[in-house]
N, C-alpha and C positions, 0 to 999 in steps of 0.2 A: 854223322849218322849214315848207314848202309841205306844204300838204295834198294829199293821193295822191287819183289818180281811184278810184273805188268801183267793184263792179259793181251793177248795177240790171237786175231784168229780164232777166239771164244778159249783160248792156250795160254798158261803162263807162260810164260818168257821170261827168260835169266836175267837179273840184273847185268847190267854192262861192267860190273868191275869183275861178277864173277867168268863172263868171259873174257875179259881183259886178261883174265888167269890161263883160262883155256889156250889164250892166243900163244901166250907165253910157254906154258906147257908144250906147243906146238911147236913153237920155235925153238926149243930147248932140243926137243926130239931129234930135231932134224939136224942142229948143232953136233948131237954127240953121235948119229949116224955118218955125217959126213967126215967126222976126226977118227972116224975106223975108217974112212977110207971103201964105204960102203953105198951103190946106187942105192934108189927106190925101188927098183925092179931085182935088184941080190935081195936088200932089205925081202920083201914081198915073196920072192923066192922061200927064203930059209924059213918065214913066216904060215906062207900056206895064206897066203890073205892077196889082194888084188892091190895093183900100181894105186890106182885111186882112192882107195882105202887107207894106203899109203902118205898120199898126197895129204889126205881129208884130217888123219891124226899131226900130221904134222904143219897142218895149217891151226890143229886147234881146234878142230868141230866137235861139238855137244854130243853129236848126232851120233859118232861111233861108239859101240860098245865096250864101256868097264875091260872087256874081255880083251881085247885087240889091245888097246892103250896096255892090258897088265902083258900082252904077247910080247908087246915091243919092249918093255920096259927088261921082260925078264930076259930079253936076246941081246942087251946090252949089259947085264950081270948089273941092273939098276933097281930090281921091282923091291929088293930086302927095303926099299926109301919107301915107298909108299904108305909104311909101316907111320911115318913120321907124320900124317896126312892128318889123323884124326887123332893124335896122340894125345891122351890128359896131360903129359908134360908140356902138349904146346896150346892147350885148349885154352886159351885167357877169359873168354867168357864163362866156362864150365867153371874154370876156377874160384873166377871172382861171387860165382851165386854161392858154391860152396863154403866159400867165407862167410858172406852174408848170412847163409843157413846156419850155420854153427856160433855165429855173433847172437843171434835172433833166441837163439837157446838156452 
């Protein structure tokens, strides 16, 4: 069973698997920036966005915006994937109520 968000600070707060993702997503980033052969500060550069900003996606942070994460993705010729994210071909829960729904019938 998934672990429930918490409150923090009167704040939900992400279950830790799903920043476990994030972290991953982070380090992925930074994986496919370094095999171009690309700093943080070119990255940032060509980006329009800050070293630290830089840093903060590629460590994984919550905190940066949707927008930044789809900047970097699409400056690696990566963002068409994102697409894959919330796909009904990979939804397995969505799927399986589906079923259900239509058994129930």
């Amino acid at each position: 069973m998934r672990e429930k968000a918490s409150i923090s600070n009167g704040k939900p707060s992400l279950p830790s698997e799903v920043l476990a993702f994030a972290s991953s997503l982070g380090a992925n980033l930074r994986q496919a920036r370094v095999a171009r052969g690309w700093s943080q500060q070119e990255m940032a550069e060509r980006l329009i966005l800050s070293i630290p900003t830089i840093h903060a996606i590629e460590s994984g942070s919550v905190k940066v915006s949707l927008e930044n994460y789809l900047k970097v993705l699409d400056l690696m010729n990566m963002a068409n994937q994102i697409a894959l994210v919330a796909s009904p071909h990979t939804d397995e829960e969505g799927y399986r109520r589906a079923l259900i729904g239509r058994v129930r019938k």
